[in-house]
C-alpha positions in Angstrom: -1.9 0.8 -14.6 -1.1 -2.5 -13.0 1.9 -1.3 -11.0 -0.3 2.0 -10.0 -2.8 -0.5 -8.3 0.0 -2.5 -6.9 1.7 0.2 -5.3 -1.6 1.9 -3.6 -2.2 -1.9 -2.7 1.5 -2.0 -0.5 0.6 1.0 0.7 -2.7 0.7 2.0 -1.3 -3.1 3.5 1.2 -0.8 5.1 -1.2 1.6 6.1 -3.4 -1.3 7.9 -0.5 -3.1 9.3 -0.2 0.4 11.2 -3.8 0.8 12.1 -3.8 -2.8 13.6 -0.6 -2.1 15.2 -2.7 1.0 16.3 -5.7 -0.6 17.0 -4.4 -3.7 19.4 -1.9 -1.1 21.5 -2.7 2.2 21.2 -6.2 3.1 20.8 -8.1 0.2 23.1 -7.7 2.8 26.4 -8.5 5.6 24.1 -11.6 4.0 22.4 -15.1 2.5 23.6 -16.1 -0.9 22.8 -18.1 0.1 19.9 -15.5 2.8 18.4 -12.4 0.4 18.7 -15.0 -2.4 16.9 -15.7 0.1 14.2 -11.6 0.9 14.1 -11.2 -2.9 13.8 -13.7 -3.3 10.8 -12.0 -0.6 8.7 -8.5 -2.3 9.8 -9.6 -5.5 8.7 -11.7 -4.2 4.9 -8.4 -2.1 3.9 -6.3 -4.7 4.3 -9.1 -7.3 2.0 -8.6 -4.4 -0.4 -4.9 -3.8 0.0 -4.6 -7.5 -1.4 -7.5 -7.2 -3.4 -5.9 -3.8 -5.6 -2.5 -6.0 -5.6 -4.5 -8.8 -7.3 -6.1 -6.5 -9.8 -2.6 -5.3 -10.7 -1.5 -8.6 -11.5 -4.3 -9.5 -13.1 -3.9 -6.3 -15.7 -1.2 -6.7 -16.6 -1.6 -10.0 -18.1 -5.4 -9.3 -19.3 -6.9 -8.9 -23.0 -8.0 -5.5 -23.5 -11.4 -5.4 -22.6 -10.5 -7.3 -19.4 -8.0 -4.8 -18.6 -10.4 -2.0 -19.1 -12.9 -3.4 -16.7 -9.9 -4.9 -14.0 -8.5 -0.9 -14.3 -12.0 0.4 -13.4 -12.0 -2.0 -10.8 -8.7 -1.1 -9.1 -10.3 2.7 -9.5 -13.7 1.7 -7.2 -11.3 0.0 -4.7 -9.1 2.4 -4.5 -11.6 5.2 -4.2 -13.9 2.8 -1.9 -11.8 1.9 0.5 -10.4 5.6 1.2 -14.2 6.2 1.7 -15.6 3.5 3.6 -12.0 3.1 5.8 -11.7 7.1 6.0 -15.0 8.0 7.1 -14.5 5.0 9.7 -11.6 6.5 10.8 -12.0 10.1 11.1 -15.1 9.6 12.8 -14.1 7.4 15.5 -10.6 8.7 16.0 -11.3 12.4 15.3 -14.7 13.1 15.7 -15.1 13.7 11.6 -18.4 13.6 10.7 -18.3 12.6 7.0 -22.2 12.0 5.8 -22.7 9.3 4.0 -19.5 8.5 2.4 -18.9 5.1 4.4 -21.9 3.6 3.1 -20.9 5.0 -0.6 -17.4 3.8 -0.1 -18.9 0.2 0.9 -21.4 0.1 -2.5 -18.1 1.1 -4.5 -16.2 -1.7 -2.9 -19.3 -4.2 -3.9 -19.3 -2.7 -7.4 -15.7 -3.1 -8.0 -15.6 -6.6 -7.0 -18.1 -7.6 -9.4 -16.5 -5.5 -12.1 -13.2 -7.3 -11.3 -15.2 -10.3 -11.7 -16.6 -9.4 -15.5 -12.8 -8.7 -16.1 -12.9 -12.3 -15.8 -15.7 -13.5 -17.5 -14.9 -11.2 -20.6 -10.8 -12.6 -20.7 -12.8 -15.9 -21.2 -10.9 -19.4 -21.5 -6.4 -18.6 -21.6 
């Protein structure tokens, strides 16, 4: 699993490379204030998490067992919470997507898998 979450991390650094690219050219005529603030904040938590799933990846595939369990759930709530939290940004300020309340889920799941990530740790104990 540690190349999985090292691959979806390059991509989603790709991916927010883009959006910034997107974000400092394309979209500041397009956007309000507020919008292109909200576009910036998703720009700037997918790329955190872009490093953060590259991280987890390394970090499984030199963990005990346990530790690889909990770092492989981890990479899982990332994964799944930034695609909420950045997607629901994202279609709702660039195409008008109303997505309920998956940005605020997405944002708990990223929360949650941080401090999974960090029991990975505290199980894998002293090397």
């Amino acid at each position: 699993m540690g190349r999985i979450w090292m691959i979806i991390g390059a991509l989603a650094g790709a991916g927010a490379v883009a959006m910034a690219a997107a974000a400092a050219h394309a979209l500041p005529a397009r956007l309000d204030a507020k919008s292109l603030a909200a576009v910036q904040s998703a720009v700037q938590m997918q790329g955190w998490h872009a490093l953060a799933l590259v991280c987890t990846g390394l970090w499984v595939m030199r963990a005990g067992k346990l530790a690889q369990i909990l770092g492989n759930i981890a990479g899982g709530g990332f994964t799944l919470g930034m695609l909420l939290f950045c997607g629901a940004i994202y279609g709702h300020h660039l195409g008008g997507i109303a997505s309920g309340p998956a940005a605020p889920f997405g944002g708990v799941l990223l929360m949650l898998a941080w401090l999974v990530l960090a029991g990975s740790a505290f199980v894998a104990g002293a090397p």
